[in-house]
N, C-alpha and C positions, 0 to 999 in steps of 0.2 A: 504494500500500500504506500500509496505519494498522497502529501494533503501541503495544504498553505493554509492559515490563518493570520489574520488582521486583527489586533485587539488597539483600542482608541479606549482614554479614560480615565481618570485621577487616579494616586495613589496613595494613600494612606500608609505613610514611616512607621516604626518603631516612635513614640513621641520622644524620646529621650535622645533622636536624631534631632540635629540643627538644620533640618529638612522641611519646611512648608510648603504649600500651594503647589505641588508637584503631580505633574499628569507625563502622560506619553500616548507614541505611538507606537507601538511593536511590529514586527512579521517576523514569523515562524513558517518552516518548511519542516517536510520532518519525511522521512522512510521509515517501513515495517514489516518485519516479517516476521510470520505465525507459521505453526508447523504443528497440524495435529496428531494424535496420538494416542495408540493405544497403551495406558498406565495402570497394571494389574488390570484388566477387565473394563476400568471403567476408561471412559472418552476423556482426553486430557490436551490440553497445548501449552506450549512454548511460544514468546516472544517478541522480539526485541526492537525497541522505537529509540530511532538517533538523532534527534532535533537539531536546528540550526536558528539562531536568532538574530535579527537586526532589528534595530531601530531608533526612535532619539527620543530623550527625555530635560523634562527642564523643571524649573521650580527653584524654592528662593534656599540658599545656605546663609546661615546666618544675616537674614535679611540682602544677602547681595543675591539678585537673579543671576542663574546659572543653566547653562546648557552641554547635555552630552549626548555624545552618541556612542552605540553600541553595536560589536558586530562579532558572531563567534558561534561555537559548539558549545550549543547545552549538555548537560550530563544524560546520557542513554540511557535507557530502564530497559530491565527483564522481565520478564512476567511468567510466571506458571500458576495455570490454574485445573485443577480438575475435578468433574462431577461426582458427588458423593452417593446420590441416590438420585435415580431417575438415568434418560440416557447414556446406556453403555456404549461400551465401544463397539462399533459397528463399522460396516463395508459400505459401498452405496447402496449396493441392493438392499438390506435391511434397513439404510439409512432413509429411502423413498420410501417403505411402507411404516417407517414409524410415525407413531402418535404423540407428541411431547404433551404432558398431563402436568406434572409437578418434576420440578427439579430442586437439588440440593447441589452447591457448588462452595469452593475454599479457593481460594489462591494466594500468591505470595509473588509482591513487586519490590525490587529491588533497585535502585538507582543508584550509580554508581560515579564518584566525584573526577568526571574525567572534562567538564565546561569549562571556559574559558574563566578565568581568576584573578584578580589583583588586591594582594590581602591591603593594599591602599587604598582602597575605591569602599565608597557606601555601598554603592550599587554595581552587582555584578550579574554577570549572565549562567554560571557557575556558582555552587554553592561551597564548595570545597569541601564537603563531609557524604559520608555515606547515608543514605533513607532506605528502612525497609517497610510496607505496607500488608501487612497478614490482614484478611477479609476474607468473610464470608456470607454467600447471598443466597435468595431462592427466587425461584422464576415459578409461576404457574399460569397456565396456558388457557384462554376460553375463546375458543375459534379464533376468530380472527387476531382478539386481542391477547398478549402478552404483558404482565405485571411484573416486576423484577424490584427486589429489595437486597439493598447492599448494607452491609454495616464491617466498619473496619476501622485501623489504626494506625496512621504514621510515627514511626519512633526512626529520633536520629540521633546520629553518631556527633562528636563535637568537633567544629572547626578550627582548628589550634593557631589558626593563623589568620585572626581575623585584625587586621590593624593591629600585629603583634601580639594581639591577644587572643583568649581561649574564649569563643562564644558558645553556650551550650539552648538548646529548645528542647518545651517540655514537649510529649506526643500528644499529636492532632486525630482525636478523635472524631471519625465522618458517619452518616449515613445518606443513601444515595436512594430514590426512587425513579424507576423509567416506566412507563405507558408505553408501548407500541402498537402497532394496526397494521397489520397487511392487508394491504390493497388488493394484493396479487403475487404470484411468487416473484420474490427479491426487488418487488416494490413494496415499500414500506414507510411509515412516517412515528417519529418518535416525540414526545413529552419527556421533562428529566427537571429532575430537583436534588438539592443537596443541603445537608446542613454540616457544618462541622465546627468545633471547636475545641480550647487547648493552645498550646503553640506557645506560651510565654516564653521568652528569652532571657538571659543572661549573660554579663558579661564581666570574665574575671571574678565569675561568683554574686554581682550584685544583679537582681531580678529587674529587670525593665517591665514597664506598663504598656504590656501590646496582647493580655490576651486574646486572643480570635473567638469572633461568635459572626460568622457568616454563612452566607447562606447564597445559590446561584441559581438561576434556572435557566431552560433553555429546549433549543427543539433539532430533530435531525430528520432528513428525508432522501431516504436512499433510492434510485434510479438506476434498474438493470440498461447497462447498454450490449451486451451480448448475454449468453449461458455465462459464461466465465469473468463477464468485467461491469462493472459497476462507477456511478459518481455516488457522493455523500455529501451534502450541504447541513450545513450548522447554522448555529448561532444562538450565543449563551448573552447572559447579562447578571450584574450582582443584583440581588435582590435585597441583600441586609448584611452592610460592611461595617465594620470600626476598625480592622487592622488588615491591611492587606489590598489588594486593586481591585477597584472597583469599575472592574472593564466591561464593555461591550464588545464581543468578540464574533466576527464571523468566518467560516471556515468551508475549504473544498478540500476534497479526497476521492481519489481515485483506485479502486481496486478489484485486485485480480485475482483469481482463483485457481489453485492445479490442484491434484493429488488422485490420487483413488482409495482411499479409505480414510476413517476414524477410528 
């Protein structure tokens, strides 16, 4: 999969930043690749999303207006996830006459501190520590429509080099709801919300005032253009921010499908 997103939108610092009035415009490009799998019995996949970022930001430091730009490699995520109960691993042929009723699914993302970095910089594109996300969700099926509930946890590792110092965050607890409708096979249109919160920081041991309690919504609508290839259009917006970007984001992706079995 290939996608591009534009996100336009204020940002809300850490307050303990000499940072105000600060907004941007970002683009992100990103490639991916999934690789399903059969995991003891049950249907499982693998992987891996490589981002790229530009953009420019501005807003006031220490009361003097300031402008930067940004351009680099984000940190790349892995993902494994697989179904606990509900579809197993299957071939195509089994794969065409199943029925999806209720599923039970875990997975485990892991992102890896390989983005662009400058322990001088406020703001960077690179986080410089490792994140991992354990989650687990359930999807139940009624014709056409598809419910799915996520609930899960980012915990991370600490930045030892942030402005010479050690900055440490507590874990980001989320939950995530999606709606879908299929229209038809591999046309489809999605609903999405999320809450999450957690996240305080510290620095060199003393706790900064940035907990998170945000919240995003947004919608996707997937369009087959062959058997095998597909677009994906987006677009998210914050619904309830106090620490964190409060963007408006819209997004394309395009993908492509191979394999012979699950």
């Amino acid at each position: 999969m290939f996608g591009f997103t534009r996100s336009t939108g204020d940002i809300d610092f850490d307050p303990s930043l000499p940072i105000e009035d600060a907004s941007a415009v970002l683009h992100a490009t990103f490639s991916a690749y999934a690789h399903a799998l059969d995991f003891f019995g049950r249907s499982a996949n693998v992987a891996v999303t490589v981002p790229y970022v530009w953009g420019d930001l501005e807003g006031k430091v220490n009361g003097s207006a300031q402008q930067a730009h940004r351009s680099g490699l984000s940190n790349p995520a892995v993902r494994f996830a697989v179904n606990l109960y509900g579809a197993p691993a299957m071939d195509l042929e089994r794969f065409a006459r199943y029925r999806e009723k209720t599923t039970i699914g875990a997975s485990i993302s892991v992102v890896v501190p390989l983005g662009q970095y400058d322990p001088a910089r406020f703001v960077n594109i690179g986080t410089n520590r490792w994140g991992a996300k354990p989650e687990i969700g359930i999807s139940q099926h009624f014709g056409p429509w598809d419910f799915d509930l996520y609930s899960g946890v980012w915990i991370f590792s600490a930045n030892d080099n942030y402005q010479g110092r050690t900055r440490k965050q507590d874990p980001i607890a989320s939950a995530q709801i999606h709606v879908s409708y299929s229209i038809r096979p591999r046309l489809w249109i999605a609903f999405d919300a999320n809450f999450y919160t957690g996240g305080r920081t510290s620095v060199n041991g003393v706790p900064s005032n940035d907990l998170q309690r945000n919240s995003r919504l947004g919608g996707t609508i997937s369009i087959p253009v062959t058997r095998r290839q597909a677009l994906k259009f987006s677009g998210s917006s914050g619904a309830i921010t106090n620490i964190g970007a409060d963007f408006i984001s819209i997004g394309v992706a395009y993908q492509y499908l191979w394999g012979g079995g699950l």
